[in-house]
N, CA, C and O atoms as a Maestro MAE file, in Angstrom:
{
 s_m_m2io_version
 :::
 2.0.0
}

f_m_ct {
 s_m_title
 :::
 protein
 m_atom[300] {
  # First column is atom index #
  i_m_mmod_type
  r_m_x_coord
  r_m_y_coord
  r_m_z_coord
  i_m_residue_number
  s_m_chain_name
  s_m_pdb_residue_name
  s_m_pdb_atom_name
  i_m_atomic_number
  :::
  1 25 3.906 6.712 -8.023 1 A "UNK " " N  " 7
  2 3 3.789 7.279 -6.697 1 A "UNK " " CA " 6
  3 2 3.612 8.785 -6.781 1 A "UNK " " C  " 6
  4 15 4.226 9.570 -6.059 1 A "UNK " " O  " 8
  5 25 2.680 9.159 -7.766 2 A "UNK " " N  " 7
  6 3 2.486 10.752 -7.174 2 A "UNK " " CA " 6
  7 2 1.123 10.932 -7.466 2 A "UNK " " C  " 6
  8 15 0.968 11.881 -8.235 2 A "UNK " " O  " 8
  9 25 -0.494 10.073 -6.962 3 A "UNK " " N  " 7
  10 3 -1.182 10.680 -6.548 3 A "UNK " " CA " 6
  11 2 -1.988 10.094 -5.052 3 A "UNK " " C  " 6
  12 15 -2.827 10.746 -4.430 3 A "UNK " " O  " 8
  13 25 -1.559 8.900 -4.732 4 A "UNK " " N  " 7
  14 3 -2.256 7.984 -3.916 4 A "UNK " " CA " 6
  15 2 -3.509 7.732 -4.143 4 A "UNK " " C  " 6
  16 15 -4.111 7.632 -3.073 4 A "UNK " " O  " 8
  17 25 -4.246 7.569 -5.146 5 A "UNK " " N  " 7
  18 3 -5.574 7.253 -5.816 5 A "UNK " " CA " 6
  19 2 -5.397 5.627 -5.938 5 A "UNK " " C  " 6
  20 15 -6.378 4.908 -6.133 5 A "UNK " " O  " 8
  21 25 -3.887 5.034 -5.791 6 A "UNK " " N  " 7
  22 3 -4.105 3.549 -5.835 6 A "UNK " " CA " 6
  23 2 -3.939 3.028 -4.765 6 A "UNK " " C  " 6
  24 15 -3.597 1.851 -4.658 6 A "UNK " " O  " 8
  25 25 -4.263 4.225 -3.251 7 A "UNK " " N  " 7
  26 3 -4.334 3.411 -1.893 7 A "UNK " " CA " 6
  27 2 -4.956 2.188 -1.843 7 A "UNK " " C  " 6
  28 15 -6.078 1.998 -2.313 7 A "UNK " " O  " 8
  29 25 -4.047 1.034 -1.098 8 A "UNK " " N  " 7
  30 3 -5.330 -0.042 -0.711 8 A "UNK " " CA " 6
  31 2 -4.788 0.029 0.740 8 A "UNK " " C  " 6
  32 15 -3.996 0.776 1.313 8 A "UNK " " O  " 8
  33 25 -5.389 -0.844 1.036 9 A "UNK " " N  " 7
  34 3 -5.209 -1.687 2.496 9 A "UNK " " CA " 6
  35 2 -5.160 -2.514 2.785 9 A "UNK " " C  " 6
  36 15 -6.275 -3.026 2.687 9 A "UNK " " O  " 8
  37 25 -4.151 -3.458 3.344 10 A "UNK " " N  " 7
  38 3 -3.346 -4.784 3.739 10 A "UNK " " CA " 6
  39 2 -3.897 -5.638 4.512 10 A "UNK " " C  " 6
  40 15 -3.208 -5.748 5.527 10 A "UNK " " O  " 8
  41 25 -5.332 -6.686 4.549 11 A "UNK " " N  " 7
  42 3 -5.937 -6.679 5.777 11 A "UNK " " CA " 6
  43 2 -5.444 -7.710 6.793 11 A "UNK " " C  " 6
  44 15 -6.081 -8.066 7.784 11 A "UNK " " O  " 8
  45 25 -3.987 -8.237 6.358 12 A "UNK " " N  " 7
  46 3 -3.470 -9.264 7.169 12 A "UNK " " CA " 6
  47 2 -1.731 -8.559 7.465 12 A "UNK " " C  " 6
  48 15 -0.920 -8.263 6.588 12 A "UNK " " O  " 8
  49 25 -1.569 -8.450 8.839 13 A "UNK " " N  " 7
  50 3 -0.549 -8.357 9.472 13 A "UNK " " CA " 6
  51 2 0.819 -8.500 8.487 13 A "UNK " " C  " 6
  52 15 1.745 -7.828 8.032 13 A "UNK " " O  " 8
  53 25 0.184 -10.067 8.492 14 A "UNK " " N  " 7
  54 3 1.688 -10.691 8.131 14 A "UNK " " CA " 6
  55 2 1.990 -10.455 6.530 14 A "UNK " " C  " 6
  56 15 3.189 -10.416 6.253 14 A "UNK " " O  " 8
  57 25 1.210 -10.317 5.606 15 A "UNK " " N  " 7
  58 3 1.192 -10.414 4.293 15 A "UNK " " CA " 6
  59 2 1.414 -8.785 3.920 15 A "UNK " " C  " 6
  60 15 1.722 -8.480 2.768 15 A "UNK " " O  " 8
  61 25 1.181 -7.420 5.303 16 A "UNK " " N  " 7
  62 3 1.469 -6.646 5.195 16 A "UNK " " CA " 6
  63 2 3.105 -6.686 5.188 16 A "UNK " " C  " 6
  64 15 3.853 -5.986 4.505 16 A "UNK " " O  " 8
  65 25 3.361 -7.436 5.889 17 A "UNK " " N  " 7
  66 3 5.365 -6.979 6.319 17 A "UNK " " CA " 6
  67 2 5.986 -8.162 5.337 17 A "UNK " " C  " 6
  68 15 7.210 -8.285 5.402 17 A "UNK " " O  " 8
  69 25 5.315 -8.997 4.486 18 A "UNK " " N  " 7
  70 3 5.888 -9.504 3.392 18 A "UNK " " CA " 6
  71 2 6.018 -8.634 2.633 18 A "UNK " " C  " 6
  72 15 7.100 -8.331 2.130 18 A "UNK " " O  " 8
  73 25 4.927 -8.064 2.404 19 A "UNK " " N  " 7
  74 3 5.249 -6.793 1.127 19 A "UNK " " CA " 6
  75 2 5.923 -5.900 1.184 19 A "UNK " " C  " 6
  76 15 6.299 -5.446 0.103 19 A "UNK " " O  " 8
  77 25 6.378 -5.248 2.412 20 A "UNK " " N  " 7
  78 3 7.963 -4.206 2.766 20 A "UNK " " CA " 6
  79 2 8.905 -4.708 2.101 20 A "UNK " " C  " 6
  80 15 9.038 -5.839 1.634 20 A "UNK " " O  " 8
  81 25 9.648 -3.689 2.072 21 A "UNK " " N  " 7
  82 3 10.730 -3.869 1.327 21 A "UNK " " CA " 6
  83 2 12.325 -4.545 1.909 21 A "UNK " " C  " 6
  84 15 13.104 -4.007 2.696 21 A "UNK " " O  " 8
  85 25 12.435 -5.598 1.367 22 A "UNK " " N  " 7
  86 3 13.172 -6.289 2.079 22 A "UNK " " CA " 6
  87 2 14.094 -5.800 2.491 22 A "UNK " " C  " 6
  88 15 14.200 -6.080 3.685 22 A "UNK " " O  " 8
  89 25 14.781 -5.257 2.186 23 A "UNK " " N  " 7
  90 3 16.301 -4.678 2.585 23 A "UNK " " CA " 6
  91 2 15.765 -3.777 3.564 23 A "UNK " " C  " 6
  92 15 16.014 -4.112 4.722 23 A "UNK " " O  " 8
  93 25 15.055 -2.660 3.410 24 A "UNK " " N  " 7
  94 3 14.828 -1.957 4.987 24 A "UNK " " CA " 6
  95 2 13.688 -1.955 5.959 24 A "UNK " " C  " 6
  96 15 13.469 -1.222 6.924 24 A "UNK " " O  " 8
  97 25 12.871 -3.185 5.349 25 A "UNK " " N  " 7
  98 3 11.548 -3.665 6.255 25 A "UNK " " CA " 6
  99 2 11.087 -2.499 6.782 25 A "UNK " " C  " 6
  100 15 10.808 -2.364 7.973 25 A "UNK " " O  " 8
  101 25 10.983 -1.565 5.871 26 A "UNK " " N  " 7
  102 3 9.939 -0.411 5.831 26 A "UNK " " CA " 6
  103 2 9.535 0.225 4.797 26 A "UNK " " C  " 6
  104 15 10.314 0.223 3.844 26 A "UNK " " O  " 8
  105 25 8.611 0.744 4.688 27 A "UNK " " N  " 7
  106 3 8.160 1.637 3.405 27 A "UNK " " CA " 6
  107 2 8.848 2.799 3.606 27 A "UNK " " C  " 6
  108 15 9.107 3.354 4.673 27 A "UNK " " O  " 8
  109 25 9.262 3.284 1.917 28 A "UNK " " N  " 7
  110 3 10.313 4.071 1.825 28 A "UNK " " CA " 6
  111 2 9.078 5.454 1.848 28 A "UNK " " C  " 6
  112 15 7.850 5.408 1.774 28 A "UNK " " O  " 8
  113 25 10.157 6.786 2.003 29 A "UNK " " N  " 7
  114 3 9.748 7.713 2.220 29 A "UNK " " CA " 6
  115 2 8.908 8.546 1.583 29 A "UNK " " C  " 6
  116 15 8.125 9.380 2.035 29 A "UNK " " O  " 8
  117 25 9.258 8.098 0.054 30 A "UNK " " N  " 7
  118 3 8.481 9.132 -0.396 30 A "UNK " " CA " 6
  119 2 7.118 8.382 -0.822 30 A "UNK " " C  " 6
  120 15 6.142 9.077 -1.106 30 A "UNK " " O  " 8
  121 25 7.014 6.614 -0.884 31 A "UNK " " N  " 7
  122 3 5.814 6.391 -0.385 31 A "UNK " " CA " 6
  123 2 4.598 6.979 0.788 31 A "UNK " " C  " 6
  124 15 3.417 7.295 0.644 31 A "UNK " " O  " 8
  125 25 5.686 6.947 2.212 32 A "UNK " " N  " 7
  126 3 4.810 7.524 3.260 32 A "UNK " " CA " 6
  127 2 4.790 9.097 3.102 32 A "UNK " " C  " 6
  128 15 4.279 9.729 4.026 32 A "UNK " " O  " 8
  129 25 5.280 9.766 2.055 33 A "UNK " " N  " 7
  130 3 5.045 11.074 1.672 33 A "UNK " " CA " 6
  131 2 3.473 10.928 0.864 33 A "UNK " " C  " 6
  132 15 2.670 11.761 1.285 33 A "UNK " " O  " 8
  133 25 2.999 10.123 -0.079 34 A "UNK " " N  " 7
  134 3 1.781 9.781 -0.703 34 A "UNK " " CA " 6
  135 2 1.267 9.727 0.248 34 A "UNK " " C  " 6
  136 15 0.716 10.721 0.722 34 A "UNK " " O  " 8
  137 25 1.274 8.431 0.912 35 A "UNK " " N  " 7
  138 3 0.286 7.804 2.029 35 A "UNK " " CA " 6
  139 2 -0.064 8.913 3.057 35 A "UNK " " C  " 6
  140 15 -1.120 8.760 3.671 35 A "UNK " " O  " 8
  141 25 0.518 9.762 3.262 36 A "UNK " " N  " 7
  142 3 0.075 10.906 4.137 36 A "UNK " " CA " 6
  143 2 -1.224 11.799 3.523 36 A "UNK " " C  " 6
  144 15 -1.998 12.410 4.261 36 A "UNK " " O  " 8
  145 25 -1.318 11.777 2.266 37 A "UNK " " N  " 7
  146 3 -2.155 12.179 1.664 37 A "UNK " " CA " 6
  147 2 -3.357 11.355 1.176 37 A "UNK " " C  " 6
  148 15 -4.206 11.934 0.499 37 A "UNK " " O  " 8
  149 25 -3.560 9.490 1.590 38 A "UNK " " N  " 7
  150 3 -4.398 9.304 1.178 38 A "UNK " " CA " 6
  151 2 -5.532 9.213 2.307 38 A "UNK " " C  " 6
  152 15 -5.383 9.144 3.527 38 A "UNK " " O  " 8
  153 25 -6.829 9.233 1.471 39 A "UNK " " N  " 7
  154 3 -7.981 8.787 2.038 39 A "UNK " " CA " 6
  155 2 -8.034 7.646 2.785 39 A "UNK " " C  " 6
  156 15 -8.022 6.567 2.192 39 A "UNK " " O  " 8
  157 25 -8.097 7.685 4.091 40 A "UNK " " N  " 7
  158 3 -8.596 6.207 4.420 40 A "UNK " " CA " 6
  159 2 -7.154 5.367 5.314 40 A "UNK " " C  " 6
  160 15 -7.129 4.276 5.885 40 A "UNK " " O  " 8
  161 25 -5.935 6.533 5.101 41 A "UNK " " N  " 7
  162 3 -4.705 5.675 5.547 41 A "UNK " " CA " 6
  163 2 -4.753 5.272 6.816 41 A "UNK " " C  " 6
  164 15 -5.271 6.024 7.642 41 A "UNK " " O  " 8
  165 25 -4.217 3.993 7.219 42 A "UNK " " N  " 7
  166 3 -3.964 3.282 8.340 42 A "UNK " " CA " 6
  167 2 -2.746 2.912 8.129 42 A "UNK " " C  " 6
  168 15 -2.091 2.685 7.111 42 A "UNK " " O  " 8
  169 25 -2.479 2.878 9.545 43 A "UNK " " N  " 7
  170 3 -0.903 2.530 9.614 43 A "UNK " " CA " 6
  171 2 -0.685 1.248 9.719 43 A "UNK " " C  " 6
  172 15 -1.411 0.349 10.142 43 A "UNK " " O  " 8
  173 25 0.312 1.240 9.324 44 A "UNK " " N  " 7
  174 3 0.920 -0.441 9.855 44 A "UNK " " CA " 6
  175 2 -0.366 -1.444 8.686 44 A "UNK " " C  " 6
  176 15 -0.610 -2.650 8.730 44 A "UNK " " O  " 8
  177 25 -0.779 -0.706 8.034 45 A "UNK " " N  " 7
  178 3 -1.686 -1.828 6.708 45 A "UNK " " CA " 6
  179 2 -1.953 -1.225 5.169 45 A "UNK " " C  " 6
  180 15 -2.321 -1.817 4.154 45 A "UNK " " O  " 8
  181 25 -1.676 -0.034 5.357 46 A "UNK " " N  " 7
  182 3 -1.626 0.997 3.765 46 A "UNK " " CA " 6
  183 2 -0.572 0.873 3.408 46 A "UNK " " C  " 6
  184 15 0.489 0.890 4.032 46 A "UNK " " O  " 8
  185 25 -0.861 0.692 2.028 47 A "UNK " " N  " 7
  186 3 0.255 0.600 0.449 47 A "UNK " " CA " 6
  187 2 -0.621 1.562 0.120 47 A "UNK " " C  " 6
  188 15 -1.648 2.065 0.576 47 A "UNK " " O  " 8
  189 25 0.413 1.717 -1.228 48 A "UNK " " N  " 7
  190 3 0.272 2.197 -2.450 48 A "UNK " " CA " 6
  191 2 0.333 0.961 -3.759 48 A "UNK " " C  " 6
  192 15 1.320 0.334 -4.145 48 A "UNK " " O  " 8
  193 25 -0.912 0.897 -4.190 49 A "UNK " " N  " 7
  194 3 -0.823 -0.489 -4.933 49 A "UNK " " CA " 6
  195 2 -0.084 -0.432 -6.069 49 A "UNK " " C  " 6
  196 15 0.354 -1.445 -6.616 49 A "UNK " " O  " 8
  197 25 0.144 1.021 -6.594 50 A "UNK " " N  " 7
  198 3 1.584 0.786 -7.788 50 A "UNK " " CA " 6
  199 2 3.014 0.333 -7.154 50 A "UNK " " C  " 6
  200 15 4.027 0.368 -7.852 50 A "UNK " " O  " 8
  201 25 3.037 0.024 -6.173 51 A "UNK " " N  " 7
  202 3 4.389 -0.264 -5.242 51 A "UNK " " CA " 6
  203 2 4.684 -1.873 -4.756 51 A "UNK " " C  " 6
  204 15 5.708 -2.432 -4.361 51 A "UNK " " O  " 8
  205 25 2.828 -2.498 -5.053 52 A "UNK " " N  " 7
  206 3 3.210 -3.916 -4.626 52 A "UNK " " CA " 6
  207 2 3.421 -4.689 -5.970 52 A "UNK " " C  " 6
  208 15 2.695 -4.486 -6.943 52 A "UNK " " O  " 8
  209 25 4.254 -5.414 -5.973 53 A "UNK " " N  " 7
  210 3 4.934 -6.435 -7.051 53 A "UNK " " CA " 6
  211 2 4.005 -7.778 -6.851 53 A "UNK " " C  " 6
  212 15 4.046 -8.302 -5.738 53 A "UNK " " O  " 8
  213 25 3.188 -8.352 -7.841 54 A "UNK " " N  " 7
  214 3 2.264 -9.380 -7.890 54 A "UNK " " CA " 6
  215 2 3.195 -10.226 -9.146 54 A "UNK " " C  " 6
  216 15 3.597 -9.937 -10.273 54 A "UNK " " O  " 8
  217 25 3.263 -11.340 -8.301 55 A "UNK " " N  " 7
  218 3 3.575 -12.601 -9.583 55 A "UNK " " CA " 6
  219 2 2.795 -13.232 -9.436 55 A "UNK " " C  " 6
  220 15 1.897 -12.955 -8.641 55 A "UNK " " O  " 8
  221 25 2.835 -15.218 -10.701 56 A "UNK " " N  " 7
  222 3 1.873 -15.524 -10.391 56 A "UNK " " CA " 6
  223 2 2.398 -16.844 -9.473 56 A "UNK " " C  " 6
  224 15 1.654 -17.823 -9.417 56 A "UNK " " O  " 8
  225 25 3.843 -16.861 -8.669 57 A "UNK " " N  " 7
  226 3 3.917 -17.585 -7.908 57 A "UNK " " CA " 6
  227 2 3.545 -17.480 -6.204 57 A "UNK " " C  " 6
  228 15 3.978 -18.280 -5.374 57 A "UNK " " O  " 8
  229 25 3.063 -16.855 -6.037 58 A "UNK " " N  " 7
  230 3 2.349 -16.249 -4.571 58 A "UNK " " CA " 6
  231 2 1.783 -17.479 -4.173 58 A "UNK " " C  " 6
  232 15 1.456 -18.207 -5.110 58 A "UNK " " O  " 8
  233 25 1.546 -17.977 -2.840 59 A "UNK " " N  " 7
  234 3 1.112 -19.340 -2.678 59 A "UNK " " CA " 6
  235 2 0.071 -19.291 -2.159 59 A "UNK " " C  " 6
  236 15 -0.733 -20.224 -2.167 59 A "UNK " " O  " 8
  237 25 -0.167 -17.829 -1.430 60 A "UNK " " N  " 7
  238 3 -1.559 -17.953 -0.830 60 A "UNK " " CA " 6
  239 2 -2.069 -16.459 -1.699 60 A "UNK " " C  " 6
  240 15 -1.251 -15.827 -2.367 60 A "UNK " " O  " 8
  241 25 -3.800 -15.945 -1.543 61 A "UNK " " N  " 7
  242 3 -3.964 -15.044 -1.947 61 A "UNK " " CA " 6
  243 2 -3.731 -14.001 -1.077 61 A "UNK " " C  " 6
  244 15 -3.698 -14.224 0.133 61 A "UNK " " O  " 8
  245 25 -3.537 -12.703 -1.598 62 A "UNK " " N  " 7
  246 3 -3.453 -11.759 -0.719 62 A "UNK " " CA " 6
  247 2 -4.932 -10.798 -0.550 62 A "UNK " " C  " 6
  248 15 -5.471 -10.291 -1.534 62 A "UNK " " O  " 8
  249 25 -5.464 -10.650 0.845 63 A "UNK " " N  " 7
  250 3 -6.710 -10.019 0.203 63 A "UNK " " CA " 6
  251 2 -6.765 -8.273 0.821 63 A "UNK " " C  " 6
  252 15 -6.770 -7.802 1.958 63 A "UNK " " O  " 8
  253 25 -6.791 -7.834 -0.169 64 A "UNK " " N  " 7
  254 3 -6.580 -6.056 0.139 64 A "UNK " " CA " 6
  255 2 -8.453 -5.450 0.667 64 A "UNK " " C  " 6
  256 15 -9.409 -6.201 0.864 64 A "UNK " " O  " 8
  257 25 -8.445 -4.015 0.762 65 A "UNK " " N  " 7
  258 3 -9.285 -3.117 0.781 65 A "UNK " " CA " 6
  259 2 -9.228 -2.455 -0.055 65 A "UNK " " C  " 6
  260 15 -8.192 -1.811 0.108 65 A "UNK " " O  " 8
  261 25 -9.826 -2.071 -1.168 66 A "UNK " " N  " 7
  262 3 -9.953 -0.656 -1.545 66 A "UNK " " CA " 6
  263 2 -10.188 0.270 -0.388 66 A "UNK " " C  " 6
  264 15 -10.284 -0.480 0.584 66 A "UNK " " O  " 8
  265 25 -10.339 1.577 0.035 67 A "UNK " " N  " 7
  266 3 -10.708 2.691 0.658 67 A "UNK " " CA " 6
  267 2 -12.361 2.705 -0.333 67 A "UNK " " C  " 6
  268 15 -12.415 2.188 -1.449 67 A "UNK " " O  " 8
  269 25 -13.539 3.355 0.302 68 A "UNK " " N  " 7
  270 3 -14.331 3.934 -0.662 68 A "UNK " " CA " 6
  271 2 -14.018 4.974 -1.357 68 A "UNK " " C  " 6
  272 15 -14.205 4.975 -2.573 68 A "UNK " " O  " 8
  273 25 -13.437 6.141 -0.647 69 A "UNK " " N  " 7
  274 3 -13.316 7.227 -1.272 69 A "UNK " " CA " 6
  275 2 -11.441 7.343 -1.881 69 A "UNK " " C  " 6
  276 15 -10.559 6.484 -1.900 69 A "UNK " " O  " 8
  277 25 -11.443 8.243 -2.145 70 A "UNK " " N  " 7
  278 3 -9.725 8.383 -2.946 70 A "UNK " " CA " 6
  279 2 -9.604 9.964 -2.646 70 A "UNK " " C  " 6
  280 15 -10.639 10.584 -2.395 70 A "UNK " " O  " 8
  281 25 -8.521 10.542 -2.663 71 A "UNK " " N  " 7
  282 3 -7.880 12.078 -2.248 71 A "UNK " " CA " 6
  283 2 -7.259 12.044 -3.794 71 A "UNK " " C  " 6
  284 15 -6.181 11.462 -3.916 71 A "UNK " " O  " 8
  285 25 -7.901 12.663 -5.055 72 A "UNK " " N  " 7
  286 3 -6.586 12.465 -6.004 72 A "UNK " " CA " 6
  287 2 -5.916 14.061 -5.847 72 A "UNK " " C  " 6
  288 15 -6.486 15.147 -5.745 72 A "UNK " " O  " 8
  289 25 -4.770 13.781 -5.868 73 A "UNK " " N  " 7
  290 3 -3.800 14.895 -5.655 73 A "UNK " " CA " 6
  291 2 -3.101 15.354 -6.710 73 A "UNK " " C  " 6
  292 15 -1.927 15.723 -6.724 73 A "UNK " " O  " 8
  293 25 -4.014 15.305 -7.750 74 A "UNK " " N  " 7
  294 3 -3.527 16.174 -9.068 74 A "UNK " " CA " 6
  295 2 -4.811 16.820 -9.717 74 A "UNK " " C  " 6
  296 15 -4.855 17.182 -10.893 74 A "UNK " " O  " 8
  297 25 -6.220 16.961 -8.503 75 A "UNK " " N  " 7
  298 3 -7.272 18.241 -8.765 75 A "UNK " " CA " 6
  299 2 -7.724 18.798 -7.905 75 A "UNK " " C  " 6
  300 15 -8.494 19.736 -8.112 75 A "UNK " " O  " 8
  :::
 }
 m_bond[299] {
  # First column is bond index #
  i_m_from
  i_m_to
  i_m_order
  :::
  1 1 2 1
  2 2 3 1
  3 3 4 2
  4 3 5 1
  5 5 6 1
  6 6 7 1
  7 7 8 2
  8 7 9 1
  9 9 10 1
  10 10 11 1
  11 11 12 2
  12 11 13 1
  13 13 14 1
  14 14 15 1
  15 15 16 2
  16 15 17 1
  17 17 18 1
  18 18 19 1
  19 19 20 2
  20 19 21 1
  21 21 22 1
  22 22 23 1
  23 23 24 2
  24 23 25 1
  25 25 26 1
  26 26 27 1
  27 27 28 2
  28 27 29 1
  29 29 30 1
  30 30 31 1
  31 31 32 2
  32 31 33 1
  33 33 34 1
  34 34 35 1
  35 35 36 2
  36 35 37 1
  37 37 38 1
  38 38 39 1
  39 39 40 2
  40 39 41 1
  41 41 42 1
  42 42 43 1
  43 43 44 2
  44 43 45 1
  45 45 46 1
  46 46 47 1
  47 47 48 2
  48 47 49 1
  49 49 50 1
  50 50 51 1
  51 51 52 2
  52 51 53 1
  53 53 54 1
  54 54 55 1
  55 55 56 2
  56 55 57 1
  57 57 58 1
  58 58 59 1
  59 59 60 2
  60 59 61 1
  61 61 62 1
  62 62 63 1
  63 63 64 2
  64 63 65 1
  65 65 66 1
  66 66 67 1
  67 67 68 2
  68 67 69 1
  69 69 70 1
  70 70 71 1
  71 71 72 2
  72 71 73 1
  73 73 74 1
  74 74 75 1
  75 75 76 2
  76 75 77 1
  77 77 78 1
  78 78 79 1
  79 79 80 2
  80 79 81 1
  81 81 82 1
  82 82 83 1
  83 83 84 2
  84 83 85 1
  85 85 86 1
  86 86 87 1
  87 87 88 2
  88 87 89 1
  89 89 90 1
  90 90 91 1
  91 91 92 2
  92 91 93 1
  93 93 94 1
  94 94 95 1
  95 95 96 2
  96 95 97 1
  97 97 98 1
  98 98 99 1
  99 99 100 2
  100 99 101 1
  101 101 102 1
  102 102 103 1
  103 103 104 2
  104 103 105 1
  105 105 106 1
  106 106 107 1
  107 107 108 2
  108 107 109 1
  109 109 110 1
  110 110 111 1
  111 111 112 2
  112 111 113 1
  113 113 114 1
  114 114 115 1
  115 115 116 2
  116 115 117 1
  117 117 118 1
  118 118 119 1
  119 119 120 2
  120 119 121 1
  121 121 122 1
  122 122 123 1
  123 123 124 2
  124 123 125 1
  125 125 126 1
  126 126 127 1
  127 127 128 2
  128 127 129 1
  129 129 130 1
  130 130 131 1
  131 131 132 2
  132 131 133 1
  133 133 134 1
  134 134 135 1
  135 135 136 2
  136 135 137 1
  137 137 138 1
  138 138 139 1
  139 139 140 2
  140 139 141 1
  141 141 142 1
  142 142 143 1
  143 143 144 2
  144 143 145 1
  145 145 146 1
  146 146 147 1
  147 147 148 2
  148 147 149 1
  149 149 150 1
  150 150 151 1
  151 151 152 2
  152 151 153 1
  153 153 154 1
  154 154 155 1
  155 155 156 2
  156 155 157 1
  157 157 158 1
  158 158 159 1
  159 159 160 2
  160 159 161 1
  161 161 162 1
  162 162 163 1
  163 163 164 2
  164 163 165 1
  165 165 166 1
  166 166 167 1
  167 167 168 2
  168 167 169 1
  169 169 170 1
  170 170 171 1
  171 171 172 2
  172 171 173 1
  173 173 174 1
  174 174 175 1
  175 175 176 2
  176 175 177 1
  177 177 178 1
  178 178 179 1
  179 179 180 2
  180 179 181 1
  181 181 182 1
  182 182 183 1
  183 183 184 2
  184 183 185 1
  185 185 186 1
  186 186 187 1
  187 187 188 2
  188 187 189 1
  189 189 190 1
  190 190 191 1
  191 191 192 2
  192 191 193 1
  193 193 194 1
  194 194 195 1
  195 195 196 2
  196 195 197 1
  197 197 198 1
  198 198 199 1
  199 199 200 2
  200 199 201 1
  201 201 202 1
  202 202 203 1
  203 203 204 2
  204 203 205 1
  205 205 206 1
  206 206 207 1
  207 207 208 2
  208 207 209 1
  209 209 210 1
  210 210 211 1
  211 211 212 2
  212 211 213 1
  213 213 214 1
  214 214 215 1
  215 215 216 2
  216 215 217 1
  217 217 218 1
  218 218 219 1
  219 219 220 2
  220 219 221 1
  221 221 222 1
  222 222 223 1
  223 223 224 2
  224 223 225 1
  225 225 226 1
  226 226 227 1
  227 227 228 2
  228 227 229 1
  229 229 230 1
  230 230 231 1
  231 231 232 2
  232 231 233 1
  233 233 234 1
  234 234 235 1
  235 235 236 2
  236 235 237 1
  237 237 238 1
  238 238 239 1
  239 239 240 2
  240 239 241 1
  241 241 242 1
  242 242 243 1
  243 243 244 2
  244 243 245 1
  245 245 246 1
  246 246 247 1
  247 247 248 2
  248 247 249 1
  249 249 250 1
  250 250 251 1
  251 251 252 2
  252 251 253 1
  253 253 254 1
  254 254 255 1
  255 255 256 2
  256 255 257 1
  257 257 258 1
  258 258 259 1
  259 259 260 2
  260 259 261 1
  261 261 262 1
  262 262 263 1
  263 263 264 2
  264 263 265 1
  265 265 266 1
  266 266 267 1
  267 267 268 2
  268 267 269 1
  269 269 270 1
  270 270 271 1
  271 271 272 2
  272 271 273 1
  273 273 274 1
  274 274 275 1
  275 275 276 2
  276 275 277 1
  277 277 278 1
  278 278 279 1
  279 279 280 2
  280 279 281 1
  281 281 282 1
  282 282 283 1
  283 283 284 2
  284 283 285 1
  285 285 286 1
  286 286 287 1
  287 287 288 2
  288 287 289 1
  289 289 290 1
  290 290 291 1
  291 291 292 2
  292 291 293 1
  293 293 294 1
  294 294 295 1
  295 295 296 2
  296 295 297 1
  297 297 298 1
  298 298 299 1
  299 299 300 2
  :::
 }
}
């Protein structure tokens, strides 16, 4: 979590608020400290894809966005 170059975007509601974090069914802060800085952020559907946890028991697929462009915040 320190350049938001691995923004994606969540394109389903519900598979967005699966991926919050359970205990405070919100993205923590210094995530939405990145996400303020990326390209392309939308609310209520932007991650940071080093933040989502993929196994291979998931039952349905999840299908993201890349952004086209990226903000890297270390040039």
């Amino acid at each position: 979590m320190s350049c938001s170059t691995c923004h994606v975007i969540i394109d389903n509601e519900q598979d967005y608020i699966r991926l919050l974090n359970n205990k405070s069914k919100s993205v923590e802060e210094v995530e939405m400290d990145m996400l303020d800085l990326a390209w392309g952020y939308t609310e209520n559907k932007s991650r940071l894809g080093c933040n989502i946890k993929v196994t291979e028991h998931r039952s349905n697929p999840l299908a993201i966005t890349v952004p086209s462009q990226a903000n890297d915040c270390w040039n």
